[in-house]
MILUMTI-436014 format. One line per 2 residues: number of its first residue (from 1); for each residue x, y, z of C-alpha. Coordinates in nm, 3 decimals, padded with zeros to 5 digits. Layout:
<numis>
NUM = X Y Z | ...
</numis>
This chain:
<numis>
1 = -02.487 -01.860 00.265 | -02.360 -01.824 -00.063
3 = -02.032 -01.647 00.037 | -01.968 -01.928 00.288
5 = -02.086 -02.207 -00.005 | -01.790 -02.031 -00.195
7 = -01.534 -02.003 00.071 | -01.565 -02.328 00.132
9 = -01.593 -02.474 -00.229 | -01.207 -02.319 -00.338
11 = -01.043 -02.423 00.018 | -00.718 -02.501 -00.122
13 = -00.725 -02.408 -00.438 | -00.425 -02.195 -00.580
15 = -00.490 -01.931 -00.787 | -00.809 -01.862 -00.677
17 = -00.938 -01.538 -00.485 | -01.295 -01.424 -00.405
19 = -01.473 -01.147 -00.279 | -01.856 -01.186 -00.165
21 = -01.990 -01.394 -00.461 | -01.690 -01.349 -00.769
23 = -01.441 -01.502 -00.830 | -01.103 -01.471 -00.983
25 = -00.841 -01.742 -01.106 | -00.474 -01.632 -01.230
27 = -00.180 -01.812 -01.368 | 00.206 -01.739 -01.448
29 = 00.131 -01.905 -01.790 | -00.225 -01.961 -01.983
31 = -00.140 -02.352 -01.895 | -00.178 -02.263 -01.533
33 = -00.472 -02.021 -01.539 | -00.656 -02.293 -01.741
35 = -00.562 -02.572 -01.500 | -00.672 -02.395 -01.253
37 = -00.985 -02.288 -01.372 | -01.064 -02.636 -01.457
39 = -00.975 -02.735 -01.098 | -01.232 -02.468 -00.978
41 = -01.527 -02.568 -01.198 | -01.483 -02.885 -01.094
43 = -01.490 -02.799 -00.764 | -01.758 -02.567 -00.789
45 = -01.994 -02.883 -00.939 | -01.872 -03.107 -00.673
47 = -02.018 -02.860 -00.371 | -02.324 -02.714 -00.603
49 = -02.200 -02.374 -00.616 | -02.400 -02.243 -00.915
51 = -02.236 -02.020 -01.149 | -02.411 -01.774 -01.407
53 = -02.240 -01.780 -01.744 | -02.301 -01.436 -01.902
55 = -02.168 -01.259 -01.533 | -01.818 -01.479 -01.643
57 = -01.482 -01.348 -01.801 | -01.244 -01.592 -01.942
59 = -00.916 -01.622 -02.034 | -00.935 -01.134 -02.010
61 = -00.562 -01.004 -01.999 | -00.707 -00.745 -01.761
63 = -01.012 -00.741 -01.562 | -01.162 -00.435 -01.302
65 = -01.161 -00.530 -00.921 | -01.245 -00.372 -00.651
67 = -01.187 -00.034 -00.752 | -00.846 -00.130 -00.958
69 = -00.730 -00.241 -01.323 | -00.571 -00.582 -01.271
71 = -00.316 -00.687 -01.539 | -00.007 -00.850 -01.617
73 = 00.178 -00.522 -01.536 | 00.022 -00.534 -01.117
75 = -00.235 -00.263 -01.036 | -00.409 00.046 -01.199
77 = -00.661 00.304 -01.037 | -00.957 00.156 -01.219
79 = -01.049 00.521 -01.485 | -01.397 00.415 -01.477
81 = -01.398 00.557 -01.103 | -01.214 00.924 -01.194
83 = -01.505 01.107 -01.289 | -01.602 01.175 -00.907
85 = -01.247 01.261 -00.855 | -01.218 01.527 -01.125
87 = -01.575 01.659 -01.094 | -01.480 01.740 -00.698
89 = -01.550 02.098 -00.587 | -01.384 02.244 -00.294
91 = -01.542 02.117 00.012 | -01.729 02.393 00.214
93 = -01.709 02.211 00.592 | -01.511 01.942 00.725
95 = -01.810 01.667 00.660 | -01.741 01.721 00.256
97 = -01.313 01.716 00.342 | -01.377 01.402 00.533
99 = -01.536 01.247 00.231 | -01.274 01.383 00.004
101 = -00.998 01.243 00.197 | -01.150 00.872 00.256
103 = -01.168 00.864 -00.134 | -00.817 00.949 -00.162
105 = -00.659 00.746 00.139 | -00.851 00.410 -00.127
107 = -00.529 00.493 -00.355 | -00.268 00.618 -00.098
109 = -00.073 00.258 -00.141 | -00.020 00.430 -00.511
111 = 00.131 00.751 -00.377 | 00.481 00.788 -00.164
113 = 00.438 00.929 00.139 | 00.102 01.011 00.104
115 = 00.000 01.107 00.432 | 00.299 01.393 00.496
117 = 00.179 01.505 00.110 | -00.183 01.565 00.201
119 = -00.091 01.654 00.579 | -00.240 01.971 00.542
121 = -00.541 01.869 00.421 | -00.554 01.648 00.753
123 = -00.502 01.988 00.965 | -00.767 02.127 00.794
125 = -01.005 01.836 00.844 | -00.893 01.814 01.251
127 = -00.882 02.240 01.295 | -01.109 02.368 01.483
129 = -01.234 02.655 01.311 | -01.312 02.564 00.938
131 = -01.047 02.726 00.698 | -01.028 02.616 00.295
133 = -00.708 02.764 00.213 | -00.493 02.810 -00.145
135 = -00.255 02.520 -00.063 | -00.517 02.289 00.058
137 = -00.684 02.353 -00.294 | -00.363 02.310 -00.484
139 = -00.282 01.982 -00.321 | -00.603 01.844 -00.333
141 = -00.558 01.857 -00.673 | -00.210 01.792 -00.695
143 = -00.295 01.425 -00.545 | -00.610 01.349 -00.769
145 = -00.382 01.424 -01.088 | -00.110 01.173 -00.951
147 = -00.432 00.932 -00.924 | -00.560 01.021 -01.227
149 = -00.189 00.942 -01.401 | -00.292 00.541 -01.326
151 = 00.077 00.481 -01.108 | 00.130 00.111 -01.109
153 = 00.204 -00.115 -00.833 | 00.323 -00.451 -00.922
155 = 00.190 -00.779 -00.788 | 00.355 -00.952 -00.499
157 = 00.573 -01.261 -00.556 | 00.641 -01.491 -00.250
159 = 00.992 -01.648 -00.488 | 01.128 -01.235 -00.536
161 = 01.357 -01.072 -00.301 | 01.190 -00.777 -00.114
163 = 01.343 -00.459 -00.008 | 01.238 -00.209 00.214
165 = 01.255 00.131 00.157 | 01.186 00.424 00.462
167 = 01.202 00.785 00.494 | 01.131 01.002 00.781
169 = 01.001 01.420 00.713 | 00.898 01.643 00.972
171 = 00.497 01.559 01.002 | 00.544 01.245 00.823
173 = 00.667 00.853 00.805 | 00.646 00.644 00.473
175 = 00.767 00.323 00.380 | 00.794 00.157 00.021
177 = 00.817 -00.274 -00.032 | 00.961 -00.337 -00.356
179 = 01.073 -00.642 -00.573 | 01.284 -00.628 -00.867
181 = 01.282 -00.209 -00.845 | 00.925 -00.210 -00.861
183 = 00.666 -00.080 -00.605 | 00.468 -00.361 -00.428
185 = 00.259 -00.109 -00.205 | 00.327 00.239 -00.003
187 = 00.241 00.278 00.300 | 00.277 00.661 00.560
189 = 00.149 00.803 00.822 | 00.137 01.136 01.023
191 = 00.375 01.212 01.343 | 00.214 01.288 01.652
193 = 00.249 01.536 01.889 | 00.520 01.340 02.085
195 = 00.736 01.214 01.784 | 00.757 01.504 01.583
197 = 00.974 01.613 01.859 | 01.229 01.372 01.832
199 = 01.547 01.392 01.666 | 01.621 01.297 01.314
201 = 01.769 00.970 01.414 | 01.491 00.894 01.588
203 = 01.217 00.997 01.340 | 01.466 00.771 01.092
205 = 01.470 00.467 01.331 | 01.074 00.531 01.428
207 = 01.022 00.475 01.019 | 01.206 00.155 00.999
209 = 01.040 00.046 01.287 | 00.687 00.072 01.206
211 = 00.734 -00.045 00.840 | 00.832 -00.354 01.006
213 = 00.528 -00.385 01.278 | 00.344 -00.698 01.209
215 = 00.043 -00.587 00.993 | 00.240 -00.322 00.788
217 = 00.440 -00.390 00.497 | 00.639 -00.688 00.584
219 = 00.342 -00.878 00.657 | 00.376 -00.965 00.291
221 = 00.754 -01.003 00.327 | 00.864 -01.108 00.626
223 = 01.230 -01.134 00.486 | 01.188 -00.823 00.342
225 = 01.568 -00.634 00.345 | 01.589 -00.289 00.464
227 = 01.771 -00.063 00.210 | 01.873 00.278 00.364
229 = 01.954 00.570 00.152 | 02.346 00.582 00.262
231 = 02.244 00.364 00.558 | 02.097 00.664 00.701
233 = 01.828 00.433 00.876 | 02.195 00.182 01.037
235 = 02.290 00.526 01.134 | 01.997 00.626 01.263
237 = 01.972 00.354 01.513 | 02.325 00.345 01.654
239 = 02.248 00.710 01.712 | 01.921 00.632 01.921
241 = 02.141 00.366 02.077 | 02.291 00.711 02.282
243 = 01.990 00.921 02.283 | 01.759 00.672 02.452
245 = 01.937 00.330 02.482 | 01.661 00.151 02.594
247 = 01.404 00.192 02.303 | 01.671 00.203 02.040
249 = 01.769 -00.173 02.159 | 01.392 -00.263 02.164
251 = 01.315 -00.112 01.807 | 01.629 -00.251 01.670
253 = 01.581 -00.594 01.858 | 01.215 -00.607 01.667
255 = 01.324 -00.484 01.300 | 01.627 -00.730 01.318
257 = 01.844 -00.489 01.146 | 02.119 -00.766 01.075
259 = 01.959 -00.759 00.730 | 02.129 -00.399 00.595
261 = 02.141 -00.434 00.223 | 02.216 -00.137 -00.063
263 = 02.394 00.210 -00.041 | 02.303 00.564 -00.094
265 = 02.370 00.568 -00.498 | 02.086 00.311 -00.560
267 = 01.848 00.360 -00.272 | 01.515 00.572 -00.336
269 = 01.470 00.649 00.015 | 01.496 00.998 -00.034
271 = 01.155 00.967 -00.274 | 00.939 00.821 -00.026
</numis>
């Protein structure tokens, strides 16, 4: 009742985001954060949405959300959550790995092409006789210290230009969004069985096109410009073109490659 009391209380309201019962208004400017707080108050006294004063921030030049430092920078990892991260022993069965790894897929929009990084800890997870080796140890920790280092992702702005960054590996497919040469969010995945045997170009062109599947990046930026590292990824797709015409023309058809922006000396493909 009282989520739905809120919900309804800040329908159109900008500025204003809530989860369960908080609350959170931003601004550009302190003009704007305090017009729109004043805007939500009021709102909040029209409907009868009670508040409690000494649960409220105001006017904070960083607050902790959901499991993340919010500032004027974008996002942190919120350090009041890192002790459970650097207190982690090595798991002894796949129930403990399985826990690990849903702790450390929360921050894998921090981390470039997290899911090739920590592939073997996947294997490990999926394998059917339990083995904790060396290299599962050393990345395990190699990804909590790259947590631990607070990266920063910077907020989205619907006025920026967006550009898309993609990368293809062996086991792996990442994609970055960024505005202004900063990260927005990362997002990878894992090959399967089927598309780690295609080619290069195909792995290349299977990147771009998932980055661009509604629900994935670009569902922030639907203009979003694809930036290939030399125009590997242009490349890429004429050479699928020969190799299997057919789904090249339907990938490229859905990406709407037109949009080819950047070249190979300012691209950061090649680090996602």
């Amino acid at each position: 009742m009282v989520m739905a009391a809120i919900d309804e209380a800040i329908h159109g309201l900008d500025g204003v985001l809530t989860y369960r019962d908080d609350a959170i208004v931003f601004g550009a400017t302190k003009a704007e954060h305090d017009k729109r707080l004043t805007n939500l108050l009021e709102r909040f006294t029209q409907k009868n949405v009670p508040i409690r004063a000494s649960k409220c921030m105001f006017s904070s030049p960083e607050l902790e959300f959901m499991g993340f430092t919010v500032d004027e920078k974008g996002y942190h990892p919120d350090t009041s959550r890192f002790r459970p991260l650097t207190e982690l022993e090595s798991p002894r069965d796949k129930n403990q790995l399985r826990f690990i790894m849903g702790c450390l897929k929360y921050y894998s929009r921090f981390i470039p092409n997290f899911a090739t990084k920590v592939q073997p800890l996947f294997a490990s997870q999926s394998s059917a006789d339990w083995k904790w080796m060396a290299e599962c140890e050393r990345i395990l920790h190699e990804t909590i210290q790259m947590i631990t280092n607070r990266p920063v992702i910077a907020s989205f702005s619907p006025t920026k230009r967006s550009t898309l960054i993609t990368d293809a590996l062996d086991v792996g497919i990442g994609a970055l969004l960024q505005q202004d040469g900063c990260p927005i969010i990362c997002i990878s995945r894992l090959l399967n069985a089927a598309e780690r045997g295609y080619s290069q170009a195909q792995k290349e062109a299977l990147a771009v096109y998932w980055a661009f599947r509604p629900g994935q990046v670009t569902g922030l930026a639907a203009d979003a410009n694809l930036s290939p590292g030399s125009f590997t990824e242009s490349v890429s797709f004429a050479y699928m073109c020969f190799e299997d015409p057919l789904r090249g023309d339907f990938w490229a058809r859905r990406c709407q490659l037109g949009q080819l922006s950047g070249s190979g000396a300012t691209s950061a493909a090649d680090t996602v």
